[in-house]
N, CA, C, O and CB atoms as a CASP TS submission, in Angstrom:
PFRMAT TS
TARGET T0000
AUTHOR 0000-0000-0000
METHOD Language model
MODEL 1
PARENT N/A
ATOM      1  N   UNK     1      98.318  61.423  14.891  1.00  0.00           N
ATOM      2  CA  UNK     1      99.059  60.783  13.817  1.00  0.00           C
ATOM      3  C   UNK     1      98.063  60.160  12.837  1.00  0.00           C
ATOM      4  O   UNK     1      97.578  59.096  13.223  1.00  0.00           O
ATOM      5  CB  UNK     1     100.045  59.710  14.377  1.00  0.00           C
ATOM      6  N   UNK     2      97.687  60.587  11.718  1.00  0.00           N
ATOM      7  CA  UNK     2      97.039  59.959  10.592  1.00  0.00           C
ATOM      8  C   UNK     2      97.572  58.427  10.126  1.00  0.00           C
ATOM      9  O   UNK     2      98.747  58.071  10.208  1.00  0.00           O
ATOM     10  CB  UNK     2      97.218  60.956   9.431  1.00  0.00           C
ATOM     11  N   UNK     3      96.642  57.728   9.702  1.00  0.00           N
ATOM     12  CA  UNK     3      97.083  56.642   9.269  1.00  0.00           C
ATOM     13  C   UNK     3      96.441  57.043   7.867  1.00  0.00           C
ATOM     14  O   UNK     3      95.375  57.593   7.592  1.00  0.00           O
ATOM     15  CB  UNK     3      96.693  55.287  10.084  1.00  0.00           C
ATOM     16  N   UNK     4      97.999  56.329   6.701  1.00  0.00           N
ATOM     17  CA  UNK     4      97.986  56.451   5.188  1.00  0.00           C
ATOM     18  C   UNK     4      98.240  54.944   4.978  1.00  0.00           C
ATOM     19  O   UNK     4      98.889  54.062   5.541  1.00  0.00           O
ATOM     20  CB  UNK     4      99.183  57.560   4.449  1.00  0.00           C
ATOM     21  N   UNK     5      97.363  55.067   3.819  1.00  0.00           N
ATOM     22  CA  UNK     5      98.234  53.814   2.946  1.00  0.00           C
ATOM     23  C   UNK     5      99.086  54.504   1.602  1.00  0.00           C
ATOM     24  O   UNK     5      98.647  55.386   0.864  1.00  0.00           O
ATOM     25  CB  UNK     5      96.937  52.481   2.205  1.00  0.00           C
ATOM     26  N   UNK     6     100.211  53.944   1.527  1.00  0.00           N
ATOM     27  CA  UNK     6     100.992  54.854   0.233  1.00  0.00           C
ATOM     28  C   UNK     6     100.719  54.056  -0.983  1.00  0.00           C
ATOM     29  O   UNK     6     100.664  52.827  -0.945  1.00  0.00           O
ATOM     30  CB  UNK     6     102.831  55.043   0.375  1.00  0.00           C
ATOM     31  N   UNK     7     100.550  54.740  -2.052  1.00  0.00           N
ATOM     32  CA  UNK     7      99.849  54.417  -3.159  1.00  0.00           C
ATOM     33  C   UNK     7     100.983  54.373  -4.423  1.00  0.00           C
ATOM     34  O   UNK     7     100.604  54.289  -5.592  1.00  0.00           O
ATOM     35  CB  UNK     7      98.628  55.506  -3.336  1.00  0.00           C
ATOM     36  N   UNK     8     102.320  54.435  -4.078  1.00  0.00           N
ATOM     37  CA  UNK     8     103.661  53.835  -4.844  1.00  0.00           C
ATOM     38  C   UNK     8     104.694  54.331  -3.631  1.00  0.00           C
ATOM     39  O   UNK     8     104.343  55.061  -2.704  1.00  0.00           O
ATOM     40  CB  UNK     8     104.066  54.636  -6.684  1.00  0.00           C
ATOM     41  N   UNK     9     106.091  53.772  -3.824  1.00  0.00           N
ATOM     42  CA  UNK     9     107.408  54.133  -3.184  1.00  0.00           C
ATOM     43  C   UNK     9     107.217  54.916  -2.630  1.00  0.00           C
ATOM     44  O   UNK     9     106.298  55.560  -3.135  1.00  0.00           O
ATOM     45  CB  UNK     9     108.435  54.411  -3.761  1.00  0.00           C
ATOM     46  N   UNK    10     107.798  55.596  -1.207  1.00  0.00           N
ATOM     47  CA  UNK    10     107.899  57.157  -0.984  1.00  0.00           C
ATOM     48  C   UNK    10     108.705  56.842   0.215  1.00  0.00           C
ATOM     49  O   UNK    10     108.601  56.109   1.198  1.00  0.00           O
ATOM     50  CB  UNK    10     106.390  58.180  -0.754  1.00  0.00           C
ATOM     51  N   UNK    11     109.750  57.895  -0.377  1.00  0.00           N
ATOM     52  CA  UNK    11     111.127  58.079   0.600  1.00  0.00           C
ATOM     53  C   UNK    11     110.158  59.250   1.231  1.00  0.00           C
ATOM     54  O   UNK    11     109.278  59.927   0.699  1.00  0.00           O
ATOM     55  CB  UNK    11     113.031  58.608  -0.230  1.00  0.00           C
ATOM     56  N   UNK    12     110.775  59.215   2.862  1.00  0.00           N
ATOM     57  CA  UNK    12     110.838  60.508   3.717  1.00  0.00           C
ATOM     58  C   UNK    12     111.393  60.864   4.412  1.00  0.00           C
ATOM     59  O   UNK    12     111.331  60.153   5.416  1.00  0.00           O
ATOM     60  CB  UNK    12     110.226  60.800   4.231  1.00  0.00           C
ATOM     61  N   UNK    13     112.406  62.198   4.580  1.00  0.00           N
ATOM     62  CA  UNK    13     113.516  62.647   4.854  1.00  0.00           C
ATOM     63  C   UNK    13     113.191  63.408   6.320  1.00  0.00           C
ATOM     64  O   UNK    13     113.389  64.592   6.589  1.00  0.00           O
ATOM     65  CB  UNK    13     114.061  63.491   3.640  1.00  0.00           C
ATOM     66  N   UNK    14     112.882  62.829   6.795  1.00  0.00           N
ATOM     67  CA  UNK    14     112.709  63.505   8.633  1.00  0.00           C
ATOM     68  C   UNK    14     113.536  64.813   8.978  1.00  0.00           C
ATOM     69  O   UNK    14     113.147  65.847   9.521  1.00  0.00           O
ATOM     70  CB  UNK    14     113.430  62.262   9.948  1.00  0.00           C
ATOM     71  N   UNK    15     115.321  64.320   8.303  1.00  0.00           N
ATOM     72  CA  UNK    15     116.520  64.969   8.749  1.00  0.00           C
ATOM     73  C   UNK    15     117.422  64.336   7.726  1.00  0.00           C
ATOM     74  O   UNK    15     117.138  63.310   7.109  1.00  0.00           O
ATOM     75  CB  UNK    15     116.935  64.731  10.340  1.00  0.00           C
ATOM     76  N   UNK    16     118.951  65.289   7.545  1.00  0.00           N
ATOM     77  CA  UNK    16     119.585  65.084   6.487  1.00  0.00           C
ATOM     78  C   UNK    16     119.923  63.431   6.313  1.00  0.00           C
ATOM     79  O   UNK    16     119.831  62.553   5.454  1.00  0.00           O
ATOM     80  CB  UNK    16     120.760  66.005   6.550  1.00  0.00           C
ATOM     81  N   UNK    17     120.230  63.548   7.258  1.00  0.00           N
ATOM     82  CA  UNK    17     120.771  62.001   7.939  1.00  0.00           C
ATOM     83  C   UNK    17     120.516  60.715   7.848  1.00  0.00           C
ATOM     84  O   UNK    17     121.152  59.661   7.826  1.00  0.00           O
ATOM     85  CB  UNK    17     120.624  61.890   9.012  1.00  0.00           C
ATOM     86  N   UNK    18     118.792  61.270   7.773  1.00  0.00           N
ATOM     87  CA  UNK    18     117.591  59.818   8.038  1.00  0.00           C
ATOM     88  C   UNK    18     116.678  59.962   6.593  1.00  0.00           C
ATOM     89  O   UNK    18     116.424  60.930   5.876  1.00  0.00           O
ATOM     90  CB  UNK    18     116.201  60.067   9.844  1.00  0.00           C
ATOM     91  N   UNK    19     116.319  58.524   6.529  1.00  0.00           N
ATOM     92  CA  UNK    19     115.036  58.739   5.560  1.00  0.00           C
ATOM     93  C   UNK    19     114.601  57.223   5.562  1.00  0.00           C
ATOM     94  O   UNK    19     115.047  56.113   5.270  1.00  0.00           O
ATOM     95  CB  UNK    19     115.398  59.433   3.820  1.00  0.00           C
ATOM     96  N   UNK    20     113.519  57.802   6.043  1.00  0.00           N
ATOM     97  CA  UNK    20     112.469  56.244   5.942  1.00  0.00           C
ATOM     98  C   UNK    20     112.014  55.664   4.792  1.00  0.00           C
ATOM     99  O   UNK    20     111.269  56.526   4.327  1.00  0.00           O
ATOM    100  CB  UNK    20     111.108  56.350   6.564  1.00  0.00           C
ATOM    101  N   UNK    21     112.008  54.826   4.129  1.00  0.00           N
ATOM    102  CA  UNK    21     111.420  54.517   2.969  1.00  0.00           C
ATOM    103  C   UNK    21     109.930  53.712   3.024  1.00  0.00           C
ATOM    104  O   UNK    21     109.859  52.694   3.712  1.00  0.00           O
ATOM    105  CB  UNK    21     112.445  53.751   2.273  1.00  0.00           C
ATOM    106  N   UNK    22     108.941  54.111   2.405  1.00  0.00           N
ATOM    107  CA  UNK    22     107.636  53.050   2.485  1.00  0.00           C
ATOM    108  C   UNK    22     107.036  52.365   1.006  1.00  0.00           C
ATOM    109  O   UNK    22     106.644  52.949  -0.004  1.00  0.00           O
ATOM    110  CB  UNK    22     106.273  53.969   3.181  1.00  0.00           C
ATOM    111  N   UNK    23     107.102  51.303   1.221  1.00  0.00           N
ATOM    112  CA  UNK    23     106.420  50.755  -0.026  1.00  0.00           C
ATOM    113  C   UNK    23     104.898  50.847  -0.066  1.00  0.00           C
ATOM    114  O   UNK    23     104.054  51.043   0.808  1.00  0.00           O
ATOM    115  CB  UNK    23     106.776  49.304  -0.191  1.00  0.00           C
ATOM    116  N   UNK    24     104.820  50.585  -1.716  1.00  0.00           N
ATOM    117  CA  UNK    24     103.939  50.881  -2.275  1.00  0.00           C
ATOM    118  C   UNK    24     102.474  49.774  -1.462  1.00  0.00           C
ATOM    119  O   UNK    24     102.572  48.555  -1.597  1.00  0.00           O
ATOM    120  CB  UNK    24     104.451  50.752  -3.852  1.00  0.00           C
ATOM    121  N   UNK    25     101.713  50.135  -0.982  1.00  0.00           N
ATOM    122  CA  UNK    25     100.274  49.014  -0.456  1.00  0.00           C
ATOM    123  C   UNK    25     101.012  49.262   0.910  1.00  0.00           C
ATOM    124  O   UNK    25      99.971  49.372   1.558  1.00  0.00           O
ATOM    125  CB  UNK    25     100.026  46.871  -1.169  1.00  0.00           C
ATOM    126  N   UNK    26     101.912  49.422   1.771  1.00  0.00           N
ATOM    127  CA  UNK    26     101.996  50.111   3.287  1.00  0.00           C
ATOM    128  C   UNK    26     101.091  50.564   3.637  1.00  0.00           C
ATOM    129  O   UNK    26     100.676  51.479   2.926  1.00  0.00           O
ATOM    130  CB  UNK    26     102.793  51.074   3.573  1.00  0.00           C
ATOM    131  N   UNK    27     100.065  50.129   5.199  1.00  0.00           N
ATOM    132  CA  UNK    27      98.916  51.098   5.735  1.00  0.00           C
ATOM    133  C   UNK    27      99.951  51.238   6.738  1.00  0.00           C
ATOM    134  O   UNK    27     100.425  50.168   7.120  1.00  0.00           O
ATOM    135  CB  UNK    27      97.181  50.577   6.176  1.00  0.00           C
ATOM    136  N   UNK    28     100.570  52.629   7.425  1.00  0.00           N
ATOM    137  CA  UNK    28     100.847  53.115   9.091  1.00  0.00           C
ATOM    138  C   UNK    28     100.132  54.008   9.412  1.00  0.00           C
ATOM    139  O   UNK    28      99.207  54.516   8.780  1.00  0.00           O
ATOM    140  CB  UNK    28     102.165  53.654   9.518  1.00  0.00           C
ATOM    141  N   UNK    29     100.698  54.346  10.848  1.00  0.00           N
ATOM    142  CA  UNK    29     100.310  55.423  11.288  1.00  0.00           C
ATOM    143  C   UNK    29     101.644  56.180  11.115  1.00  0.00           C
ATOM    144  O   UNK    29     102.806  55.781  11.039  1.00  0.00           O
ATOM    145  CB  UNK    29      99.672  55.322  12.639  1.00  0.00           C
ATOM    146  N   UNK    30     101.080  57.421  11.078  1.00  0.00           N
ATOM    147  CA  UNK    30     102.684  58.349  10.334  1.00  0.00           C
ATOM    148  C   UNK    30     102.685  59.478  11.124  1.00  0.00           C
ATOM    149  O   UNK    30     101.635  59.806  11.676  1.00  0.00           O
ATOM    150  CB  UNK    30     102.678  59.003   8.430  1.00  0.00           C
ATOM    151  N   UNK    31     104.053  60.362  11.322  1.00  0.00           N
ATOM    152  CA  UNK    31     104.022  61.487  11.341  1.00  0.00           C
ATOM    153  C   UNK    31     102.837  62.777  10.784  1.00  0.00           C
ATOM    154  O   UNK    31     102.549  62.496   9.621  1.00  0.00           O
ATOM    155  CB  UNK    31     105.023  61.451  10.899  1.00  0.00           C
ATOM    156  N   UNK    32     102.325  63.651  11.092  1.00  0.00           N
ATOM    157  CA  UNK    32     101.226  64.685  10.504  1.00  0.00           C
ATOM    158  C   UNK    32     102.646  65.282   9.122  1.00  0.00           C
ATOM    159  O   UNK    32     102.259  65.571   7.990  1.00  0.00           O
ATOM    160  CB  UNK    32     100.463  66.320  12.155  1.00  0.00           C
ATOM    161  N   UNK    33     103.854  65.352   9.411  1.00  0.00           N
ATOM    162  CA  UNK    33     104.431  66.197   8.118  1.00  0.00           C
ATOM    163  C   UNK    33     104.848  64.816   7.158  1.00  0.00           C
ATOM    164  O   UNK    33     104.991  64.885   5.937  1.00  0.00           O
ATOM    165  CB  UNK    33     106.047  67.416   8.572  1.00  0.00           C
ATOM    166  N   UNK    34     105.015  63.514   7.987  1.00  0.00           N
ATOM    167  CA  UNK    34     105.033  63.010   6.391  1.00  0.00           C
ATOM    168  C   UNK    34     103.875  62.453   6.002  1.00  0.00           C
ATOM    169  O   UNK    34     104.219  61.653   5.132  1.00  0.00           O
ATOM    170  CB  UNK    34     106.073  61.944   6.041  1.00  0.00           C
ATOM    171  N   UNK    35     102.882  62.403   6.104  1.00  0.00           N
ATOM    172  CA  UNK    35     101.487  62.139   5.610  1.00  0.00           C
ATOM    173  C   UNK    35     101.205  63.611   4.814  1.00  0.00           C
ATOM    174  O   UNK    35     100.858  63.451   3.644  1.00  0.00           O
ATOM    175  CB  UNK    35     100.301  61.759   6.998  1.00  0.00           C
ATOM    176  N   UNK    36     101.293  64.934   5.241  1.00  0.00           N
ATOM    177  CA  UNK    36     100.930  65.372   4.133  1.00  0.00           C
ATOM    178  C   UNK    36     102.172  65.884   3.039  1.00  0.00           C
ATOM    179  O   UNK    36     101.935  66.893   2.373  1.00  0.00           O
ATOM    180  CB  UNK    36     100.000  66.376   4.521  1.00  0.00           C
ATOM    181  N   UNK    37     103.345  65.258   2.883  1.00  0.00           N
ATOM    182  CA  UNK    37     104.484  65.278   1.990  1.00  0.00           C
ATOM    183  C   UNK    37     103.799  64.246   0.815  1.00  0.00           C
ATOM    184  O   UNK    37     103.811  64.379  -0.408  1.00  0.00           O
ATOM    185  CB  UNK    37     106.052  64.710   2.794  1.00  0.00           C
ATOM    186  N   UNK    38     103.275  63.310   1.543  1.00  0.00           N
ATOM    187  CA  UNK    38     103.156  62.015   0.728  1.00  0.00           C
ATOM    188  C   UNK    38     101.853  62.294   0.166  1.00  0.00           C
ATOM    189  O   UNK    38     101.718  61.960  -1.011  1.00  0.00           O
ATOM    190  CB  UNK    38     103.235  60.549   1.571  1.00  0.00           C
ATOM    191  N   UNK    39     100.853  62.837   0.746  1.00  0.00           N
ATOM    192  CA  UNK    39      99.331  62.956   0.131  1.00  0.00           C
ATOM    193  C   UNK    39     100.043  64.286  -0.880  1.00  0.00           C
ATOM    194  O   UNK    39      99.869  64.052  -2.076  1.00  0.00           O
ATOM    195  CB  UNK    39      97.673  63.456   1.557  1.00  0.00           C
ATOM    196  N   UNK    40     100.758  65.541  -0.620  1.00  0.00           N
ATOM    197  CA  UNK    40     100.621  65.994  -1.551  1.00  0.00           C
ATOM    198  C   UNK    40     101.656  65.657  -2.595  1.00  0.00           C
ATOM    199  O   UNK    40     101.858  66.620  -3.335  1.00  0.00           O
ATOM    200  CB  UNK    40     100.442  67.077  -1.270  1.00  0.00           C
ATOM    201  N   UNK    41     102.291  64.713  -2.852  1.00  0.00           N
ATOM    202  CA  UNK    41     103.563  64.305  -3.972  1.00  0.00           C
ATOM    203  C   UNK    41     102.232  63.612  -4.412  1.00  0.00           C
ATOM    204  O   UNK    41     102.129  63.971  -5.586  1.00  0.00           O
ATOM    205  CB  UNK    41     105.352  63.252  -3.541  1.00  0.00           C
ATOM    206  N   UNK    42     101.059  62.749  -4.101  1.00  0.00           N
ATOM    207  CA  UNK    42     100.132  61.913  -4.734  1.00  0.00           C
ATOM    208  C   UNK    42     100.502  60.514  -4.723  1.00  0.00           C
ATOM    209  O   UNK    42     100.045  59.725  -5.550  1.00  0.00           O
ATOM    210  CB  UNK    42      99.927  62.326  -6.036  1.00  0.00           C
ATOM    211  N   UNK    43     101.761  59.997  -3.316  1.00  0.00           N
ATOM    212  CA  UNK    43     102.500  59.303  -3.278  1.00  0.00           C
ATOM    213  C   UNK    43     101.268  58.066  -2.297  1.00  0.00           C
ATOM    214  O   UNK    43     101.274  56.836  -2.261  1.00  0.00           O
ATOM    215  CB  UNK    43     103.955  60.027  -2.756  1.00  0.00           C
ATOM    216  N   UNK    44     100.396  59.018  -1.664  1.00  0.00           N
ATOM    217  CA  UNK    44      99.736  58.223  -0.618  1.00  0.00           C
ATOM    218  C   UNK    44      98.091  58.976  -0.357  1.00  0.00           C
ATOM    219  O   UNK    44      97.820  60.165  -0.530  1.00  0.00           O
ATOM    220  CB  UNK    44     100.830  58.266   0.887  1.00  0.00           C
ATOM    221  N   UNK    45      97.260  58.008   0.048  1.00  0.00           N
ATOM    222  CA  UNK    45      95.779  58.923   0.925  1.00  0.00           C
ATOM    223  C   UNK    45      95.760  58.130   2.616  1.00  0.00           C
ATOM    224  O   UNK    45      96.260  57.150   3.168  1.00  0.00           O
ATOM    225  CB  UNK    45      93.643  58.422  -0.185  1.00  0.00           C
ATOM    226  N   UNK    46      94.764  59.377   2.975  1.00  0.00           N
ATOM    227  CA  UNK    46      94.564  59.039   4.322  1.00  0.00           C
ATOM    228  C   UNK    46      93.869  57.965   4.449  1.00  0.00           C
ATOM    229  O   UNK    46      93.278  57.915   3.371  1.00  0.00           O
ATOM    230  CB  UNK    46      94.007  59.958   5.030  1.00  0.00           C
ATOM    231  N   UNK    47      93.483  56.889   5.175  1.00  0.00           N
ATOM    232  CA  UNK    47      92.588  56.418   5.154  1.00  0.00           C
ATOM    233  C   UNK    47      91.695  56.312   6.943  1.00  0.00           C
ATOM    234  O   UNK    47      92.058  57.136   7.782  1.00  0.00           O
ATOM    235  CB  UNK    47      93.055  55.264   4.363  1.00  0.00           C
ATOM    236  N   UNK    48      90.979  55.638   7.194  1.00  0.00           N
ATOM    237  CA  UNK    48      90.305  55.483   8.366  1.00  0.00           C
ATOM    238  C   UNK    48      90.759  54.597   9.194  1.00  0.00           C
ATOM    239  O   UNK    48      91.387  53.767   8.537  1.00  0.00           O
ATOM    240  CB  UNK    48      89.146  55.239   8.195  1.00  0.00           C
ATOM    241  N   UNK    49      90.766  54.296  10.505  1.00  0.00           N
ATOM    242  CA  UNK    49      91.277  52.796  11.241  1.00  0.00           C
ATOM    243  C   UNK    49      90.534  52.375  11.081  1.00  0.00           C
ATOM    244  O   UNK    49      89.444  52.890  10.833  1.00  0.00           O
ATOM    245  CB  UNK    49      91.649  52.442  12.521  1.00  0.00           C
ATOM    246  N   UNK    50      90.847  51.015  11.167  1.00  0.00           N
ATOM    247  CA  UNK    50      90.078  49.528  11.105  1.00  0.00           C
ATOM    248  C   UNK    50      88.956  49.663  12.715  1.00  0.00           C
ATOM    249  O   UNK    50      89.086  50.412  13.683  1.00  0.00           O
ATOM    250  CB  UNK    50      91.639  47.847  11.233  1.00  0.00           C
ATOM    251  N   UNK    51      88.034  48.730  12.459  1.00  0.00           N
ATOM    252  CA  UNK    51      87.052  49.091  13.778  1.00  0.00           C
ATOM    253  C   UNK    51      87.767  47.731  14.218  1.00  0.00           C
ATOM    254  O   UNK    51      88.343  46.740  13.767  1.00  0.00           O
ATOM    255  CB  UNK    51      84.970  49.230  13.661  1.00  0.00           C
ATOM    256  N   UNK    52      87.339  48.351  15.410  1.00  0.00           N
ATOM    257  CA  UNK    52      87.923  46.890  16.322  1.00  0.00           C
ATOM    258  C   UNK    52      86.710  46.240  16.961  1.00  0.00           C
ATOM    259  O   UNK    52      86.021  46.920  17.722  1.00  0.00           O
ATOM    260  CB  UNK    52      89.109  47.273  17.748  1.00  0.00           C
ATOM    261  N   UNK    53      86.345  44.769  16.671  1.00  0.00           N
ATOM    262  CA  UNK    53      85.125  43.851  16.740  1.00  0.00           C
ATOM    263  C   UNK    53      84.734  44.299  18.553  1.00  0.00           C
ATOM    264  O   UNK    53      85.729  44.360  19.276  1.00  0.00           O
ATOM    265  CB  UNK    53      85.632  41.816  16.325  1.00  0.00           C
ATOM    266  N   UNK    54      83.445  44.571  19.181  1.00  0.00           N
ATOM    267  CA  UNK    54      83.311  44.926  20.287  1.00  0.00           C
ATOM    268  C   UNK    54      83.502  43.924  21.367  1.00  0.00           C
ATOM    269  O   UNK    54      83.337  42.797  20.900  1.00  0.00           O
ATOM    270  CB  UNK    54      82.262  45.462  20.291  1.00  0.00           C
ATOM    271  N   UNK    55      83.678  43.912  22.148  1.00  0.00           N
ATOM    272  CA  UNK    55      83.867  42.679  23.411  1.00  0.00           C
ATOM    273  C   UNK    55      82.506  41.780  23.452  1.00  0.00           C
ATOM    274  O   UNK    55      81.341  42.159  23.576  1.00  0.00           O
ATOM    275  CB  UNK    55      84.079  43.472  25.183  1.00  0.00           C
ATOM    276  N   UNK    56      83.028  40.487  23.311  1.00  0.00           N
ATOM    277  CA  UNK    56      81.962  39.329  23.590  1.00  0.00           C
ATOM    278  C   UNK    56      80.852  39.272  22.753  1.00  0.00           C
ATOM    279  O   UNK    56      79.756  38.930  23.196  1.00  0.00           O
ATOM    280  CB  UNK    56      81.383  39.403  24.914  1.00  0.00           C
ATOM    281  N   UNK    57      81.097  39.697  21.096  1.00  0.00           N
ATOM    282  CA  UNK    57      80.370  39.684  19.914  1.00  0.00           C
ATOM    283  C   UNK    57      81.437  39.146  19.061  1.00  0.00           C
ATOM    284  O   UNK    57      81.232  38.956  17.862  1.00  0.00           O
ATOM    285  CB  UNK    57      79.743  41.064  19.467  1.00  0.00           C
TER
END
């Protein structure tokens, strides 16, 4: 699962039924088909995870 931050609004339609909405400055971790719906509408980019500080530093 890629983590995006979305870079304006972006509805995503999983199924007729459903649709998630994400605002604009949102970082998740996403689905692989709506990360690239959203990277290619220009709605969002991938970005990297955060490092996590090492034990007892």
């Amino acid at each position: 699962m890629p983590r995006v931050r979305f870079l304006s609004d972006f509805d995503f339609k999983p199924s007729a039924q459903v649709t998630v909405a994400y605002k604009a400055g949102t970082e998740k971790l996403v689905k692989a088909v709506c990360a690239e719906k959203a990277i290619a509408a220009g709605k969002a980019e991938e970005i990297k995870p955060k490092a996590k500080p090492a034990d007892g530093e």
